[in-house]
C-alpha positions in Angstrom: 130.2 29.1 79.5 128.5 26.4 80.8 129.2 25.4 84.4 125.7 22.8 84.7 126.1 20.3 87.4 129.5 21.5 88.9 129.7 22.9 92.2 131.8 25.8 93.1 132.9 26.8 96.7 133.6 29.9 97.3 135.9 31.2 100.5 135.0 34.6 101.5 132.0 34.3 99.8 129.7 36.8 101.5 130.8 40.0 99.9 133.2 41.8 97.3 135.2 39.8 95.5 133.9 36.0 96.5 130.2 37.2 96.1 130.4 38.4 92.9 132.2 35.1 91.6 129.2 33.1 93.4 126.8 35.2 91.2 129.0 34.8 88.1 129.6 31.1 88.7 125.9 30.8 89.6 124.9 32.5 86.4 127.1 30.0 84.4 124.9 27.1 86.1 126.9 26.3 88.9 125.6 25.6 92.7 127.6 27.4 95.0 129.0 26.8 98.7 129.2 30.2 100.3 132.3 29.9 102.9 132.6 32.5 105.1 133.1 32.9 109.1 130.8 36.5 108.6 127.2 35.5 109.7 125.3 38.0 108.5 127.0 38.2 105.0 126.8 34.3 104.8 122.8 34.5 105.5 122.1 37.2 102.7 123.9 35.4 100.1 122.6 32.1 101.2 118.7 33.7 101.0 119.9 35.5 97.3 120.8 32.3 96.2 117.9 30.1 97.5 115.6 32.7 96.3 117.1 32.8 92.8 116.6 29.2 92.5 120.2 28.0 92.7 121.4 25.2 95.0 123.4 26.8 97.6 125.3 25.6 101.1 126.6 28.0 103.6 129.4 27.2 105.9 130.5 28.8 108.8 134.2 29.0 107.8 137.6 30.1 109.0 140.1 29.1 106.4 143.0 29.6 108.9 141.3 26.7 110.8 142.5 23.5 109.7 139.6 21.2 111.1 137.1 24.1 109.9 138.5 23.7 106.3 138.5 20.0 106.8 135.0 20.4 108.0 134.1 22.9 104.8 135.0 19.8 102.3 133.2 17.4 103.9 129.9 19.0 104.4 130.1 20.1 100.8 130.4 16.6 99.1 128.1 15.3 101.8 125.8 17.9 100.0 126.7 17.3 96.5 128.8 14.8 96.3 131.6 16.6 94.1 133.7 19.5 94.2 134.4 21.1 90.7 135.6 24.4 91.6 137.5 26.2 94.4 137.8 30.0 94.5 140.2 30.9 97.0 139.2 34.2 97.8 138.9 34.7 101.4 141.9 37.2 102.7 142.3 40.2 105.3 144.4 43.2 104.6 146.3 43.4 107.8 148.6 46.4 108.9 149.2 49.5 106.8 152.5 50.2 108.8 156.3 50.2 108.1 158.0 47.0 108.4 159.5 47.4 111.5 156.3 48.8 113.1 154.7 45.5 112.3 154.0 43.2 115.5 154.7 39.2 114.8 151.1 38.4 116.1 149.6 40.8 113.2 152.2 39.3 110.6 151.1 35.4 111.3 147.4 36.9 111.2 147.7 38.0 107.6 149.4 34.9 106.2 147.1 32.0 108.5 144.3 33.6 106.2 145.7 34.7 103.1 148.2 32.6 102.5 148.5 28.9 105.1 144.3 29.3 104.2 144.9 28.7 100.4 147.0 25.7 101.0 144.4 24.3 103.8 141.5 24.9 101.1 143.7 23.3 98.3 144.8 20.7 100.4 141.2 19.5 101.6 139.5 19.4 98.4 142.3 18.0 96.2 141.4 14.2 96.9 138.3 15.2 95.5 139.3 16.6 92.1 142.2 13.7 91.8 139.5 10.9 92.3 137.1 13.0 89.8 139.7 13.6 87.2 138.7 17.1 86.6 138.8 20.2 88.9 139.8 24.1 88.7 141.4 25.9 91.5 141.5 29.9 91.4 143.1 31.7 93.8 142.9 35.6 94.5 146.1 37.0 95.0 147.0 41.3 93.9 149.1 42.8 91.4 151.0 43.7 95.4 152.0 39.9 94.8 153.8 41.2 91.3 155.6 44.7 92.7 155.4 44.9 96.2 153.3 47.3 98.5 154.7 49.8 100.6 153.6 50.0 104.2 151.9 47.3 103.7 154.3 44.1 103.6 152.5 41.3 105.4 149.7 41.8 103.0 152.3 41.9 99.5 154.2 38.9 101.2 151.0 36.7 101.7 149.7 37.3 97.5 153.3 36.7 96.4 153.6 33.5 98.3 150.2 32.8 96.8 151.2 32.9 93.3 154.1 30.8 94.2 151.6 28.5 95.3 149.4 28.4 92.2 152.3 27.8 90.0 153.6 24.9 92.0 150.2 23.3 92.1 149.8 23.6 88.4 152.7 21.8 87.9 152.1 19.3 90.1 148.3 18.7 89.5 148.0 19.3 85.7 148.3 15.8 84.8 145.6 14.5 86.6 143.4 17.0 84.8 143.4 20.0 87.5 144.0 23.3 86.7 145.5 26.0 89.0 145.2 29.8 88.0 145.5 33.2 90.3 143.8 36.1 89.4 145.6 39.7 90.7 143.4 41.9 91.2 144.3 46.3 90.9 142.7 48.6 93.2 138.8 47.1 94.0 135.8 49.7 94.3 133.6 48.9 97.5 134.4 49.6 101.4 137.7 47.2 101.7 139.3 49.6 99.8 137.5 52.7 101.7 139.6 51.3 104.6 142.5 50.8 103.1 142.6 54.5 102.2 141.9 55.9 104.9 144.4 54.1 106.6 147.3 54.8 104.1 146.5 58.3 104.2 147.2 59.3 107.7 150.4 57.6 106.9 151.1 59.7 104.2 150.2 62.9 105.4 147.4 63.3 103.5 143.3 63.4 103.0 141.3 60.2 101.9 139.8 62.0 99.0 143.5 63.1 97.5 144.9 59.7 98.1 141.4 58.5 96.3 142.4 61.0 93.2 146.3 59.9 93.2 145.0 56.4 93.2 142.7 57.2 90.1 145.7 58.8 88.5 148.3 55.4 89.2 145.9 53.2 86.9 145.1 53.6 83.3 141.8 53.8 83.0 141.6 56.4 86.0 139.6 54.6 88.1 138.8 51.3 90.7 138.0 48.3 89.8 134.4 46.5 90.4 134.3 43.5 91.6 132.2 41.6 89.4 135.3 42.2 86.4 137.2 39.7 88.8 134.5 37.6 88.9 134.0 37.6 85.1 137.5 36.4 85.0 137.4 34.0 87.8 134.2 32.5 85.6 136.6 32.0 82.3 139.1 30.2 84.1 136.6 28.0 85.7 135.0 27.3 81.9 136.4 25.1 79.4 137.1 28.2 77.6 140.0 28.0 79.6 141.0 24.4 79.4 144.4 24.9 78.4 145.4 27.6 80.9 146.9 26.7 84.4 150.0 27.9 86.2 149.0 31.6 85.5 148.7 34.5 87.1 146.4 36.9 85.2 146.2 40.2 85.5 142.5 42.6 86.3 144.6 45.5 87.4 143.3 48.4 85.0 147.3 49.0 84.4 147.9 49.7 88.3 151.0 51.0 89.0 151.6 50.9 92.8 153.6 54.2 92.6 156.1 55.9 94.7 157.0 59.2 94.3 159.3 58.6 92.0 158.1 55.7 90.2 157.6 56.5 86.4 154.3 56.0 84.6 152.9 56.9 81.6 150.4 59.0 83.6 153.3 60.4 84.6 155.1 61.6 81.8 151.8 62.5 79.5 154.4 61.7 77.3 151.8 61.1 74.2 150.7 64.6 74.3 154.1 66.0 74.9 156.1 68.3 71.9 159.4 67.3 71.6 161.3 70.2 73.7 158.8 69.0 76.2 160.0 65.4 75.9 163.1 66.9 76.5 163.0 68.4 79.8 160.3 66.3 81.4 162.8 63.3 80.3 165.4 65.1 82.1 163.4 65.7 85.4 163.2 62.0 85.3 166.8 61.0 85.0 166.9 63.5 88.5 163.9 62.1 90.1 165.6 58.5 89.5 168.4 59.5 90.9 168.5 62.2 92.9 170.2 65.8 92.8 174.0 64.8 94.0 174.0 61.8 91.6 172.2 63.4 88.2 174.9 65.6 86.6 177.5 62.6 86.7 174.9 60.2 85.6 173.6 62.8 82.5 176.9 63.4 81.3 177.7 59.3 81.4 174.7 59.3 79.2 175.8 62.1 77.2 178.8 60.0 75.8 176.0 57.5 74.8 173.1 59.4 73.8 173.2 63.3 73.7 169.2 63.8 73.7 168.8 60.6 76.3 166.3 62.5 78.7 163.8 62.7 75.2 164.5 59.1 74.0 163.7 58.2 78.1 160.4 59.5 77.2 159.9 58.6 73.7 160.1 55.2 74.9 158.0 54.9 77.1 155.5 56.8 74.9 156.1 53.3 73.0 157.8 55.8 69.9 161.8 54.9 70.3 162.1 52.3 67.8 160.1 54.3 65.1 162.2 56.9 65.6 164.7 57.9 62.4 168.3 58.8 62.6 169.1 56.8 65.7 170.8 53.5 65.8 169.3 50.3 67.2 172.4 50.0 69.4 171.7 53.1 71.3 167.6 52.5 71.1 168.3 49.2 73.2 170.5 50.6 75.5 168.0 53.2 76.4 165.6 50.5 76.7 167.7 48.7 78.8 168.1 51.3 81.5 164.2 52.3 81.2 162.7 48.8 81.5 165.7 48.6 85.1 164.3 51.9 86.4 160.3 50.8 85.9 161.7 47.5 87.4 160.2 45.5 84.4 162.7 42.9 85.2 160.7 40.1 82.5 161.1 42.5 79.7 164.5 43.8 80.7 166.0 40.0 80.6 164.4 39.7 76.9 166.0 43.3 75.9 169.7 41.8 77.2 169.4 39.5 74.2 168.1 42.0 71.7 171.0 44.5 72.8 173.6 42.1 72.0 172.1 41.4 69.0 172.2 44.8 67.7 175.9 45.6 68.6 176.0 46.7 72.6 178.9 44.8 74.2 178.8 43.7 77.3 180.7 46.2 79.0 178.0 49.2 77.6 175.4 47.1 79.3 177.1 46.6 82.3 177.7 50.4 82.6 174.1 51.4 81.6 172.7 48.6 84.2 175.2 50.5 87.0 174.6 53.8 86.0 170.5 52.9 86.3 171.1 50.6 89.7 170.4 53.9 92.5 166.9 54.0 91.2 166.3 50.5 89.9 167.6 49.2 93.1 170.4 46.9 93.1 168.5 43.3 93.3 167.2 44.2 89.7 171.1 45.0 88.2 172.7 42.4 90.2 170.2 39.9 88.5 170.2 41.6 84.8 174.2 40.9 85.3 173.9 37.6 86.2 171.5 36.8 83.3 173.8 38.6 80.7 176.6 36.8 81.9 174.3 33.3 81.1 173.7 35.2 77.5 176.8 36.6 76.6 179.8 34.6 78.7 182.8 36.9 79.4 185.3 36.6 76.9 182.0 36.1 73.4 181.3 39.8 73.8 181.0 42.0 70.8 183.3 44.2 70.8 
């Protein structure tokens, strides 16, 4: 992947995340511009470079600084005279406290960087790329930016805004031959996360080194992420391997899950190893983790009318087995779909399943119930917009009936 005469700047460059793109990008041919307000980082990586032979610049950068930014672009072309490649890395993690907790001052600190510094970076290097023709734009956001972060909002807010951001740019760039891709990370190995730990755990009420474990346990592979897997992807997008990609937000999360206590997971269930009596009752304890002692017996026997064995088919399917399974009709299989992919709050996959439902005979009043019955664990935003999107699928009144 070829990146020969191009020239990469990288915010945050001095460590995790923005050093291991430099390398990668590096190793593909590029020079590099190391941006990063950390001295001591921005030396080392500056004297790794230099030493390995490729053409480096470091810049002592604050991307919440407009004139800094400004500053950044201009001592770069004055350098190299073209900017190929911006990886908008740099980001702080900000508070691990409830909502209300949170001070303003700490709030505008965590979006000036991680989210007003994407648009100052994109902002001052644009001209460039648009005179060029050419250009690629990465930007680091987190799977938080996907499915939220509790006790940790400011941080979740910033990386959704910044995926808003990317797709907005793609659309608005990709004529002119830029293209505008975020990466979202899962759970990173190296001391950022260290911190991060061991500040959610005194929140939580429990040890670093459990919280470690349960954050193994919340991602498939059962373990962090290193850094330089971002920066292997952060290298596609920035090759021509990826010249028809933009407007995308790709995922390096090892299957991350972000649980809560109640949130289902296939780590959760070990439904693939489960018998079927065990199917059984762990997809009972689910129903009454979803929703809570006082509301499960009127919500089992709701289902009961529907689906007699719905606590097994809950964890058959997400097992991935319910629509193999014999004997049980496709009308019930996507109703029981329907009310899993609400409660994982899958809300892409739910909206294609509406369809499918109709399609195999659910009306829309069986949806509407299963969505209602579902809504105290799903949360009502997700119903209230799975009804408004079956209403654009199935007007009132066109039903099957």
């Amino acid at each position: 992947m070829s990146l020969e005469n191009q020239v990469a700047v990288i915010t945050g460059g001095g460590r995790g995340i923005g050093l291991a793109s430099a390398r990668a990008l590096a190793a593909d041919g590029a020079s590099v511009v190391i941006a990063t307000p950390e001295d001591d980082e921005r030396e080392a990586a500056v004297e790794e470079f230099t030493t390995a032979n490729t053409p480096v610049l470091g810049l002592d950068t604050d991307v919440s600084d407009e004139e800094q930014v400004r500053q950044m672009a201009a001592a770069t072309l004055d350098r190299f005279g073209r900017i190929d490649i911006l990886v908008n890395n740099a980001g702080i993690i900000g508070p691990t406290l409830p909502l209300h907790e949170i001070e303003r001052a700490d709030w505008d600190a965590v979006m000036a960087v991680n989210l007003t510094g994407v648009y100052l970076c994109a902002r001052a290097v644009v001209p460039q790329m648009l005179s060029q023709g050419s250009g690629r734009i990465i930007n680091i956001s987190s799977v938080a930016g996907k499915i939220g972060f509790a006790l940790r909002s400011p941080y979740a807010v910033s990386k959704w805004g910044v995926i808003g951001l990317t797709m907005t740019l793609a659309k608005e760039l990709g004529s002119s031959g830029i293209l505008v891709n975020a990466v979202c990370p899962g759970p990173i190995d190296g001391p950022r996360m260290d911190q991060i730990i061991a500040s959610r755990a005194g929140h939580l009420d429990t040890t670093p080194e459990e919280l470690r474990e349960k954050m193994f346990g919340e991602t498939a592979l059962g373990r962090f992420i290193p850094p330089e897997h971002i920066a292997d992807m952060v290298a596609f997008l920035a090759s021509e391997r990826a010249a028809s990609i933009t407007g995308q937000t790709l995922d390096v999360t090892a299957v991350h899950h972000l649980s809560v206590s109640t949130r289902l997971s296939l780590h959760d269930t070990g439904a693939c190893f489960m018998s079927l009596d065990e199917r059984r009752r762990r997809g009972l304890e689910l129903l009454d983790e979803m929703l809570g002692p006082e509301n499960a017996a009127d919500t089992l026997a709701h289902w009961e009318t529907i689906c007699p064995e719905f606590g097994e088919y809950v964890t058959e399917f997400l097992a991935g087995e319910i629509w193999s399974r014999p004997g049980l009709d496709r009308r019930t299989k996507s109703l029981v779909s329907i009310a899993t992919l609400a409660s994982l709050g899958r809300t892409r996959a739910l909206e294609l399943n509406l369809k499918f439902a109709i399609n195999n005979g659910a009306s829309r009043q069986d949806i509407i119930e299963t969505l209602l019955q579902i809504a105290p664990y799903a949360g009502f935003p997700v119903t209230w917009d799975a009804i408004a999107r079956l209403e654009e699928i199935c007007p009132r009144g066109e039903e099957n009936e």
